[in-house]
N, C-alpha and C positions, 0 to 999 in steps of 0.2 A: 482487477483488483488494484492495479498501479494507478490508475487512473481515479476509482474512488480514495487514496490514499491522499491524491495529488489533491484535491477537492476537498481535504481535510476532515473526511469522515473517520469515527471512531472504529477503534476494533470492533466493538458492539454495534455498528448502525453498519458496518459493512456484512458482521454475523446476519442481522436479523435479513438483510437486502438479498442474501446471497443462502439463503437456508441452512449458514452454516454456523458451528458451536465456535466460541470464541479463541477456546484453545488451538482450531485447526485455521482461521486468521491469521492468531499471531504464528503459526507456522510458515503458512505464506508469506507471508510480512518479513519473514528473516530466511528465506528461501529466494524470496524477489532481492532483499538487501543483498545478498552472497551472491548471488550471480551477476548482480551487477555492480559489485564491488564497491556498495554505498556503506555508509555509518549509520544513517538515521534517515527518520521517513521525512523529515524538510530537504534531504539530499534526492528524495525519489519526487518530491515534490518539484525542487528547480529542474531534476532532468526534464520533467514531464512538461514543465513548462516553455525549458529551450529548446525544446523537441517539437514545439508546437501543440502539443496533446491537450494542453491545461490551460 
């Protein structure tokens, strides 16, 4: 999911990709923030990128 985040996919295009409802994204989305101690999805996005990922 870190990975389509980084790739600048919507909550909704990562719901429909992944069979899931939007509400349990944006749970992910702030479960992946919290563990890695980001503010916002452009901060998950440069990780991923200096990470090599993206």
């Amino acid at each position: 999911m870190a990975l389509a985040i980084a790739r600048g996919r919507t909550n909704a295009d990562i719901a429909a990709e992944l069979a899931m409802g939007i509400t349990t994204v944006k749970a992910h989305v702030s479960s992946i923030l919290t563990k890695l101690g980001l503010d916002n999805r452009t901060q998950i996005t440069l990780l991923a990128h200096d990470s090599g990922l993206a």
